[in-house]
C-alpha positions as CSV (number, residue, x, y, z in Angstrom):
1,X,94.0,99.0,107.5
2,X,92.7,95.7,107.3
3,X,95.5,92.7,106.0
4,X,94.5,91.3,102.3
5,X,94.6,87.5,103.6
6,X,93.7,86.1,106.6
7,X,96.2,83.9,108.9
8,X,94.8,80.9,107.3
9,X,95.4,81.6,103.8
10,X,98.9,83.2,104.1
11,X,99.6,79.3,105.1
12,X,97.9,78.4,102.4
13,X,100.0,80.5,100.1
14,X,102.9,79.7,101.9
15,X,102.3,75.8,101.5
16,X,101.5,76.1,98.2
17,X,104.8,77.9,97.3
18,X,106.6,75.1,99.2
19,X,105.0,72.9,97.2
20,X,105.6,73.7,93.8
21,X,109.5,74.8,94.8
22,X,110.1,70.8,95.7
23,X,108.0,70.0,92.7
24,X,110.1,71.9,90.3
25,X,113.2,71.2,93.0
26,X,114.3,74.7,92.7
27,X,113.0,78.1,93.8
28,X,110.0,79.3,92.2
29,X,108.4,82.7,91.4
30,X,104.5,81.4,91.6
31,X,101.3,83.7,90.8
32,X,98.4,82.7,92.3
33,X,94.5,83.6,93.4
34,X,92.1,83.4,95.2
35,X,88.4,81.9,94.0
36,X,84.7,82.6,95.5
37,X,85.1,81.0,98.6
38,X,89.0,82.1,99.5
39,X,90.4,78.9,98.7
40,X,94.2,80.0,97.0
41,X,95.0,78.6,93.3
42,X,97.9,78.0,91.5
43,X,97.9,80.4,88.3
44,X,101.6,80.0,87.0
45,X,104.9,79.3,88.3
46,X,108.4,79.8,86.9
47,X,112.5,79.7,88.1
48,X,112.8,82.5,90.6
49,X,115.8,84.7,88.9
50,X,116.4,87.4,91.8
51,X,117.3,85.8,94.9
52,X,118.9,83.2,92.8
53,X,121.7,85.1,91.3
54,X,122.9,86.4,94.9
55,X,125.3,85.2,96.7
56,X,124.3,81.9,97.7
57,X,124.0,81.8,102.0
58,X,124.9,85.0,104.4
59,X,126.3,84.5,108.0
60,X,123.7,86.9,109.2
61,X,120.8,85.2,108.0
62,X,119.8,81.6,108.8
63,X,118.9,79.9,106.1
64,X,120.1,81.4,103.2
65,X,118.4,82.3,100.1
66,X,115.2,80.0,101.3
67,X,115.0,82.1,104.1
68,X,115.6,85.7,102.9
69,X,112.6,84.6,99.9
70,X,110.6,83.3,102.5
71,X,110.7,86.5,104.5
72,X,109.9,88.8,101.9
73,X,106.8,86.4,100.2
74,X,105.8,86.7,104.1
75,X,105.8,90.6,104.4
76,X,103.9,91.1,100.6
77,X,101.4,89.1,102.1
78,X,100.5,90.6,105.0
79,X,101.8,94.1,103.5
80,X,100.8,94.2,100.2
81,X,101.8,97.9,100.1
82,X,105.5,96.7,100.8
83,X,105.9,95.4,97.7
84,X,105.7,99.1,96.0
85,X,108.2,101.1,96.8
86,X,106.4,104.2,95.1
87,X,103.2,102.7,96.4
88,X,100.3,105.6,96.8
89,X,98.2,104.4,99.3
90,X,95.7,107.0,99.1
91,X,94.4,106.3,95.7
């Protein structure tokens, strides 16, 4: 199975989350696309509410919230599947 993005536009994604989060100054939940030639848009973007209302930084993991958010937008992106626990992946 072939990855949805290539390397270059998971950065893309990536810097474009990054972006609106220090726009905004707080974490953000974004939507985006991708147009004809694979170049990543900003559709939407809104307060992230779930990592939020955890508990603010864990010993175990560096970082804290950024980094646990970061981590999972990461694995959607090259795992789109991940994202569905219930995913069927042979329809």
């Amino acid at each position: 199975m072939e990855p949805a993005l290539d390397s270059a536009q998971v950065i893309a994604v990536a810097r474009l989350a990054k972006q609106v989060e220090r726009h905004y100054g707080c974490p953000q939940d974004v939507e985006w696309a991708l147009d004809a030639e694979g170049e990543v848009l900003l559709l939407q973007s809104r307060p992230e509410t779930v990592w939020s209302t955890r508990a603010a930084t864990r010993t175990d993991r560096p970082g804290g919230i950024y980094a646990t958010g970061l981590a999972s937008i990461a694995n959607t992106l090259v795992n789109p599947l991940a994202a569905r626990s219930n995913a069927d992946v042979d329809n």
